[in-house]
N, C-alpha and C positions, 0 to 999 in steps of 0.2 A: 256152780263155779263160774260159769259161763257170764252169768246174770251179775256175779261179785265182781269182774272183770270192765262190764259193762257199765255199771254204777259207778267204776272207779276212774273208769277214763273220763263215763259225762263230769266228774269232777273235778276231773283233771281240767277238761276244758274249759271248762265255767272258769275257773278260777284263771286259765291263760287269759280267757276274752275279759275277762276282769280288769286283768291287770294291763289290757291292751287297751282297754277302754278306759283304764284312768292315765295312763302313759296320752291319748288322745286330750281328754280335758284339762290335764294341768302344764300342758304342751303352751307355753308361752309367757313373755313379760307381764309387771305385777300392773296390775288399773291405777291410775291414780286421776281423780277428779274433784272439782269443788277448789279450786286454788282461789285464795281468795290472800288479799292486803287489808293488813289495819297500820295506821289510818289509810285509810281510801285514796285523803288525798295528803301524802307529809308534807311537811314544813322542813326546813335548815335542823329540824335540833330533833327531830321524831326518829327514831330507831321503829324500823318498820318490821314487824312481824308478819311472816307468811305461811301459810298453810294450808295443807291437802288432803285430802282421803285419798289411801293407798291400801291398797287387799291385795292377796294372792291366794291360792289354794294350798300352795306348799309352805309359803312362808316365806316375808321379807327378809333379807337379811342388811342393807345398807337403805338408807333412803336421804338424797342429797339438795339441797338449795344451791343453785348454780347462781352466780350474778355478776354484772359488773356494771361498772359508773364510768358514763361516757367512752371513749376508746378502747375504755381497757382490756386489760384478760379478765375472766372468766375467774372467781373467787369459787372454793365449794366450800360449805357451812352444812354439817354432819345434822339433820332433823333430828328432834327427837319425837318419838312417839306417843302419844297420850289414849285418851278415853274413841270408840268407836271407830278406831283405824285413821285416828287424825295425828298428821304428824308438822312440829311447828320448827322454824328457822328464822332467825334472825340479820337484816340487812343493816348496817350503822347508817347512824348519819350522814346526809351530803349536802353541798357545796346547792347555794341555788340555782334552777334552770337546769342540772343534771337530769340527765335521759337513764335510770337504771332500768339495766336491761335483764330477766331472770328467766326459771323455769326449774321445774323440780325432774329429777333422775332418779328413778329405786329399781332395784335389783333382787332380785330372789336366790331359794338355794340354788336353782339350776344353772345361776350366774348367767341369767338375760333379765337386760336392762329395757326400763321403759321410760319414756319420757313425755312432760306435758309443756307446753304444748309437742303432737308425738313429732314432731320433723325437726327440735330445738336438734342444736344451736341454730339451724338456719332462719328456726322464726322462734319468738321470746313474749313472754310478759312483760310491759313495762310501765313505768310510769315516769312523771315528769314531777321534780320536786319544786314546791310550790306554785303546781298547775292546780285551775279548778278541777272537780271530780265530776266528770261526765259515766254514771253510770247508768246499765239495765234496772227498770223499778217495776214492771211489771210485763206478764206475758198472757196471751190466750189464746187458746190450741183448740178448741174449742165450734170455732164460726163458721159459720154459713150464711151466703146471703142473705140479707143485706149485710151481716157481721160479720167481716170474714178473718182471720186467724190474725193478730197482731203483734207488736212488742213496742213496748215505749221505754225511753229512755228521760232520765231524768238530770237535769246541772244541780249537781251537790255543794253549790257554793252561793257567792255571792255576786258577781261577776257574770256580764255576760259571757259569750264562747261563741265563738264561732267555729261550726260542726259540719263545714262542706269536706265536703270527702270522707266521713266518718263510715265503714260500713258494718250490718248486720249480716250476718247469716248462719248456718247450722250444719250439719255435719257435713252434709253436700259441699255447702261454701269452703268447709275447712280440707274437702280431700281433692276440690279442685274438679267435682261433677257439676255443682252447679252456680249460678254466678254468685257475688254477693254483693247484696243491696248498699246501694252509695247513698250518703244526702247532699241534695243537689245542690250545685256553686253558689253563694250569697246565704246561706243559713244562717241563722241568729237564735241561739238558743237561748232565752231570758233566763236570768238569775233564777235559782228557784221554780225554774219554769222545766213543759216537758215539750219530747215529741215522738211520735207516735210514727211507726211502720207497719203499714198494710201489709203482710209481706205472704199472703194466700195467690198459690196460682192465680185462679179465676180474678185476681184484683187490679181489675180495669179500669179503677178510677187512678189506681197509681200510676202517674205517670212513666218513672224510673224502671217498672217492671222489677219482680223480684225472682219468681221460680221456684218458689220455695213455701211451703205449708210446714206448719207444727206437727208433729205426730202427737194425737190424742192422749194416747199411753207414754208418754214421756219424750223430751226433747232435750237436747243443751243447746245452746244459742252462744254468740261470741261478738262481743264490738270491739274493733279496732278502730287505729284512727289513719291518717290520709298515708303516715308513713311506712304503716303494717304492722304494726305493734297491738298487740290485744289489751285491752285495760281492762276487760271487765268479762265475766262471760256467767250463764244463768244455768243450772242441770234443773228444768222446767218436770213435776212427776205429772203422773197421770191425773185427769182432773175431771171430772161431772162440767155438765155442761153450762152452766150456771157460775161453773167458778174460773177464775182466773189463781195464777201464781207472780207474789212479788213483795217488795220489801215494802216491811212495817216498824218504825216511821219511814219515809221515802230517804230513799239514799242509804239504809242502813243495809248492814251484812246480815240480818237477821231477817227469812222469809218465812212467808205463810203463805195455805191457801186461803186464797181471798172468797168469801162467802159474795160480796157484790163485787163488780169489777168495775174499775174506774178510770177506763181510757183517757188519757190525755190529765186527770187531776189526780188529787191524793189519793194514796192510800193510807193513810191514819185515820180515818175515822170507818173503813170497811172490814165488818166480822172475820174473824177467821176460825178455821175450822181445827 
């Protein structure tokens, strides 16, 4: 009887630490990463579609597109959900040289909310309608002297840009541990053209100094520009040493790992895996 008592309590317990341990894990707002715009860069007449991966363990229950053009309030436009935990929202047309400013909200059953960028409304995605599109085109997590960890950035347009003040940086950058990398006063990023950030501690030749390395096993990266607005940001996976991560054709929303890596030039004509 003793032994029947005994068997009954460790089951007891099991099943309390159980449930203590899932009450632990699913203790928090849902993820949502990968936020990306089409078109990259709108025009006056482009109705822009946005979209995120959002997970939770318990389950979404709301997932929002926040936005507004120029001064305004704050519009919310209900996502809806598709294939792989991707959810899409749509921003209307605007007025030329409009600054919209955005970020996605989702909420779980536990009713806590998460948001991207996580500190919105105080900082936002935006973009600028009928601006060129200065995006992330490739990354490599990778390097070691003489190669040491970079990210380049690519003008998705026709037009030159001028890119002082634009910076890079990574999770550090974004929670305010570590600095984040500026490009320096008088930059000129050609039409078409890239440029590239050394942004490896040990990277002595950079003048700017950055403080910051890739993590091998996966990284996310973020560029904004001189007024703090994110426009573009990369979730870099983990990668062989040999490979780089970045868009194929250059400037596109669609990434690969890159079998060769191609600092500073294309990436369309580099294998991918």
């Amino acid at each position: 009887m003793k032994t029947k008592y005994l068997v009954l309590m460790i089951a007891s317990l099991a099943i309390f630490a159980t449930g203590c341990v899932e009450d632990e894990v699913y203790v928090g707002p849902p993820t949502i990463s990968n936020l990306l715009i089409a078109p990259q860069a709108p025009g006056t007449t482009d109705e822009v579609t946005v979209t995120a991966r959002v997970t939770d363990l318990k389950g979404v229950t709301e997932v929002k597109l926040m936005y507004k053009a120029g001064n305004g309030s704050f519009t919310a436009v209900n996502m809806t959900a598709g294939s792989n935990y991707q959810y899409s929202g749509k921003i209307p047309p605007q007025a030329p040289s409009t600054v919209v400013q955005y970020y996605v909200s989702a909420t779980n059953v536990s009713d806590l909310t998460g948001t991207l960028p996580a500190d919105a409304p105080a900082s936002t995605n935006a973009y600028t309608v009928g601006a060129p599109s200065i995006v992330i085109n490739e990354a490599y997590s990778r390097g070691a002297d003489p190669e040491l960890d970079w990210i380049e950035i690519y003008n998705n347009s026709d037009v030159n840009v001028n890119i002082s003040g634009y910076k890079i940086y990574d999770n550090g950058g974004q929670a305010g541990t570590k600095p984040k990398m500026e490009v320096p006063a008088g930059t000129t990023l050609p039409a078409r053209g890239f440029y590239v950030f050394v942004v490896d501690d040990a990277a002595s030749a950079n003048p700017a100094g950055s403080n910051f390395g890739l993590g091998s096993g996966g990284d996310e990266v973020w560029l904004e520009t001189p007024q703090g607005f994110v426009i573009d940001n990369m979730v870099i996976p983990a990668l062989a040493t040999e490979q780089s991560y970045g868009c194929k054709p250059d400037g596109a929303t669609t990434k690969f790992t890159l079998l060769t890596r191609t600092k500073g030039a294309s990436n369309n004509n580099s294998p991918t895996l």
